[in-house]
matplotlib code that plots the C-alpha trace (Angstrom):
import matplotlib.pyplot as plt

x = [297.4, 297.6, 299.9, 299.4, 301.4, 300.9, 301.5, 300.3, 298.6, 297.1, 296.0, 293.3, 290.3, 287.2, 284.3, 281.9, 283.7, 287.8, 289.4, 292.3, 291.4, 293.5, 293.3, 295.5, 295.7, 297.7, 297.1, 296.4, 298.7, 298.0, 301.2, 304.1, 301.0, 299.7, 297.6, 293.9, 292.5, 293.6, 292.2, 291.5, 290.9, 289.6, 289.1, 288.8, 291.8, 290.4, 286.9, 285.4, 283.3, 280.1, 281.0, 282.4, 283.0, 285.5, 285.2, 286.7, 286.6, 288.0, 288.5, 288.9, 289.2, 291.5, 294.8, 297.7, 298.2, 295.0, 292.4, 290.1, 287.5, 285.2, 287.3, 286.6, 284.3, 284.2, 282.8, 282.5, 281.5, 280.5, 278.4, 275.3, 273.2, 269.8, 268.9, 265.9, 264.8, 262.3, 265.8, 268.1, 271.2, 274.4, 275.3, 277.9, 275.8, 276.8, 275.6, 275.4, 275.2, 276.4, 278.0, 280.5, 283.8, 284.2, 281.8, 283.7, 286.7, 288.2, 289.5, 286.2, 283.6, 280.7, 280.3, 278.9, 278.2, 276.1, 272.3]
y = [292.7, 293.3, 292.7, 292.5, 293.8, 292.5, 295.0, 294.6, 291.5, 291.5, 289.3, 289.4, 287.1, 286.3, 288.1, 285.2, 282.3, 283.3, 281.7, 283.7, 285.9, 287.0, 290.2, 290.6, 294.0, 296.0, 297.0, 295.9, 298.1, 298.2, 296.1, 298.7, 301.4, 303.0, 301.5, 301.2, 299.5, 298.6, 295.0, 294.1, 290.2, 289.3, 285.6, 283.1, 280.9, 277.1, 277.4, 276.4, 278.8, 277.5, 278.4, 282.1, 283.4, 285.1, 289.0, 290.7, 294.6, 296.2, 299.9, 300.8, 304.0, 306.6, 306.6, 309.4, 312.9, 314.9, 311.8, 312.1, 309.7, 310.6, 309.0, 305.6, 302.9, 300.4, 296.7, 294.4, 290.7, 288.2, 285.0, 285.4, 282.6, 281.9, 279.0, 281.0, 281.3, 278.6, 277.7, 276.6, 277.9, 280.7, 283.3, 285.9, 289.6, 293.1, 296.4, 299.9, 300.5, 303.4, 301.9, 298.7, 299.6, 301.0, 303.5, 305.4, 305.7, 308.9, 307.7, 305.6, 308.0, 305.6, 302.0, 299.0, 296.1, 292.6, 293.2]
z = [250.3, 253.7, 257.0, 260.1, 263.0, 266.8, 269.0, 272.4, 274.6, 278.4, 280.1, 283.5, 285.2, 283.6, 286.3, 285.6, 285.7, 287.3, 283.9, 282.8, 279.5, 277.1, 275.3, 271.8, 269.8, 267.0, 263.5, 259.8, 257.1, 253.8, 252.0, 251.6, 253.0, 255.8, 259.1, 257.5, 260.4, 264.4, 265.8, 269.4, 270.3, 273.7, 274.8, 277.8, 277.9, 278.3, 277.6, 274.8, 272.2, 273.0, 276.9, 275.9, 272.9, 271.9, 271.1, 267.8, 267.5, 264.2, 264.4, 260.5, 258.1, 258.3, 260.4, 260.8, 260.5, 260.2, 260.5, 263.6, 264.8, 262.4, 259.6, 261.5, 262.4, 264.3, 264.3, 267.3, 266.4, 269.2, 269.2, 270.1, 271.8, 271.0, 272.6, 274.0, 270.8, 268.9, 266.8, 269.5, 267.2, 267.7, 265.1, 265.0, 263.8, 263.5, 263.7, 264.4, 268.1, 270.8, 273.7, 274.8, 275.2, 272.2, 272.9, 274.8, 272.8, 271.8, 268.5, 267.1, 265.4, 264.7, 266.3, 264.7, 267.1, 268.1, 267.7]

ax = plt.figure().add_subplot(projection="3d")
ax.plot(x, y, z, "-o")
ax.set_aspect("equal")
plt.show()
């Protein structure tokens, strides 16, 4: 089983469309354990998910004393849009990627991220 435990939440201005966006983040414990993973939520308040998806980044693997970066990954999941394509449909995919915020993070090793 596990828990999680909110810890922070922001909040700012969408660049593309001046909504207010909301940004939620904090950990997931093992029950009775240790942190095994740390979440970060970001979405645009009012707008629907068709009009902007929500992000989800999961930062999971080792936590506390003498875990680095390298003992973690992380995994960004978005919606992607492919009405361009010959299948006018959305999916939410994953995989490995270097870059996004998350890229630049001092405690994520290796990334996974939208294709």
């Amino acid at each position: 089983m596990f828990e999680v435990e909110p810890t922070e939440e922001s909040g700012g201005v969408c660049d593309c469309c001046g909504n207010q966006t909301r940004t939620v983040w904090g950990y997931v414990r093992e029950e009775g354990g240790g942190t095994v993973a740390s979440y970060f939520v970001h979405w645009t308040v009012g707008k629907s998910i068709e009009d902007h998806p929500a992000n989800f980044d999961l930062i999971y693997g080792a936590w506390g004393e003498g875990a680095t970066k390298n003992d973690r990954r992380a995994i960004s999941l978005g919606r992607v849009d492919k009405r361009d394509s010959h299948r006018a449909t959305g999916m939410i995919q994953a995989g490995v990627y270097d870059g996004d915020q998350l890229g630049t993070k001092s405690y994520v090793g290796r990334r996974m991220g939208v294709l």
